[in-house]
ZAMARGU-4260 file (C-alpha; in steps of 0.2 Angstrom, whole numbers, plus 5000, padded with zeros to 4 digits):
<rodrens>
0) 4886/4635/4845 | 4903/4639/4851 | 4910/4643/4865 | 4929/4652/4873 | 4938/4653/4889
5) 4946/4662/4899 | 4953/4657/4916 | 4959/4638/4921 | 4957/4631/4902 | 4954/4613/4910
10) 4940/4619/4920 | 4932/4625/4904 | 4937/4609/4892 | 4928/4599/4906 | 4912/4612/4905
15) 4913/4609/4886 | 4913/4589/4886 | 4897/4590/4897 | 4888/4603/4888 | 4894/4593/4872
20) 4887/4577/4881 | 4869/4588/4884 | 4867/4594/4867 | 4870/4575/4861 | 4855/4569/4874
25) 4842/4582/4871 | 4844/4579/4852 | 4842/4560/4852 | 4828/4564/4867 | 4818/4577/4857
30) 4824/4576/4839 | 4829/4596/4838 | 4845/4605/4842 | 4845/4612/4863 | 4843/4629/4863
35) 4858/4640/4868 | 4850/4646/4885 | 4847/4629/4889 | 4865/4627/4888 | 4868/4641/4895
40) 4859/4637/4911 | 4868/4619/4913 | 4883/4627/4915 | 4879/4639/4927 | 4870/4629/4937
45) 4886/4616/4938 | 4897/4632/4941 | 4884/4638/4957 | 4883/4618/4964 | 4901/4617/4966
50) 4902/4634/4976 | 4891/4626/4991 | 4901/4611/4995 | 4917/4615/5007 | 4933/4607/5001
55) 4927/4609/4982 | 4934/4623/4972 | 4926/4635/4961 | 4927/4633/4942 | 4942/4645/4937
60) 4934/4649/4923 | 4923/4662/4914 | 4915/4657/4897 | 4908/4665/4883 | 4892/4655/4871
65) 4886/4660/4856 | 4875/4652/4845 | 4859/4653/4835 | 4843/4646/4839 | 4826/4646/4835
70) 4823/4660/4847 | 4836/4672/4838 | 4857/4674/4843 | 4862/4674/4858 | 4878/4679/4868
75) 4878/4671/4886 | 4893/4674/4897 | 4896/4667/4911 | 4906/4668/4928 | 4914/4656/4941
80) 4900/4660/4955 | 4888/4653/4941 | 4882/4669/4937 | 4873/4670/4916 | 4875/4687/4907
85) 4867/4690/4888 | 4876/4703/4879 | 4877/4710/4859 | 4895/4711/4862 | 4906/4707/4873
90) 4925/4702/4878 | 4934/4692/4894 | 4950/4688/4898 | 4966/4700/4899 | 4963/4716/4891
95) 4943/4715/4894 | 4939/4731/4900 | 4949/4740/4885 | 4942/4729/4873 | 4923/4732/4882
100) 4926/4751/4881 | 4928/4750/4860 | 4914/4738/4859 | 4903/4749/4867 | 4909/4764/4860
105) 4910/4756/4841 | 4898/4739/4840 | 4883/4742/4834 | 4865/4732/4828 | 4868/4726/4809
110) 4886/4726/4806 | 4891/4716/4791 | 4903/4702/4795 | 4916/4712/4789 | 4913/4727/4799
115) 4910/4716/4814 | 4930/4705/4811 | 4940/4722/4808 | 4931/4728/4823 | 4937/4711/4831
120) 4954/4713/4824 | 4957/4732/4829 | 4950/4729/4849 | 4963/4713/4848 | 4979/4724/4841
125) 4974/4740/4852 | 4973/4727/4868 | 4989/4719/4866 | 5002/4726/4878 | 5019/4726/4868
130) 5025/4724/4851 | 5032/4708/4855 | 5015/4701/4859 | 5006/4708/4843 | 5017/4697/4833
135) 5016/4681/4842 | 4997/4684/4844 | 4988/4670/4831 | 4972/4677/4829 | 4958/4665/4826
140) 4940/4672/4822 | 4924/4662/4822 | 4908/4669/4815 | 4893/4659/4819 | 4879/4664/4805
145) 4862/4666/4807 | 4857/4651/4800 | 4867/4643/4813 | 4882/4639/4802 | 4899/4640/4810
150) 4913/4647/4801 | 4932/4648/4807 | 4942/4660/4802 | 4959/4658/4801 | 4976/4672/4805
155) 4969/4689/4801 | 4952/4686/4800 | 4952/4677/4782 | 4943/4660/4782 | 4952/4644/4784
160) 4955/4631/4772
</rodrens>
């Protein structure tokens, strides 16, 4: 499973340690990795809870998971109200609704992995505002597998060493 950020980064870096903390309990509880729904739902349910309490503020942070489990890939994003999306596809943060547009005009069921990073790569460089901020951009590329390996790809989409 992975998971990015978009928003207030230390909202989502505390998400992340207690979703990390749940995944580590239901697998010494039940001996089998937690399913990415089930993830899914412990963090929107924490983002809702904080949103009834006065004098509490929201999680400023959206999140998208991914990950494979034994029900098939998943795609959950997730708002600050609390609110859990599943997508095929499917981009937050600046340059979102651009990079939405393309996937739905472009993405399609049974890309290879290849298709799927140059598709990544050319929503990134269309979304970027100025020239100046395609050449700072470091682009970094995770591709989580069907059989639930996670890869990192490094600058450009090429894996990492």
């Amino acid at each position: 499973m992975g998971a990015v950020a978009s928003g207030f980064i230390a909202d989502a870096r505390v998400l992340v340690q207690m979703i990390r903390v749940r995944a580590q309990m239901h697998k010494l509880t039940y001996s089998e990795p937690v399913d990415v729904w089930n993830i899914g739902k412990v963090i929107g349910n924490r983002m809702q809870l904080i949103t009834q309490y006065g004098g509490l503020r929201p999680f400023g942070v959206s999140m998208l998971l991914g990950g494979v489990d034994r029900s098939g890939v998943h795609l959950i994003e997730t708002d600050p109200s609390g609110t859990l999306f599943e997508w095929r596809a499917q981009a937050i943060g600046r340059g979102a609704a651009l990079a939405n547009k393309l996937l739905n005009q472009k993405w399609k069921d049974g890309m290879s992995e290849k298709e799927a990073t140059d598709l990544a790569l050319e929503i990134i460089d269309k979304t970027e505002k100025s020239d100046k901020e395609k050449r700072d951009i470091v682009t970094d590329i995770a591709v989580i597998k069907k059989d639930g390996r996670f890869m990192k790809l490094g600058d450009g989409g090429k894996p990492s060493k």
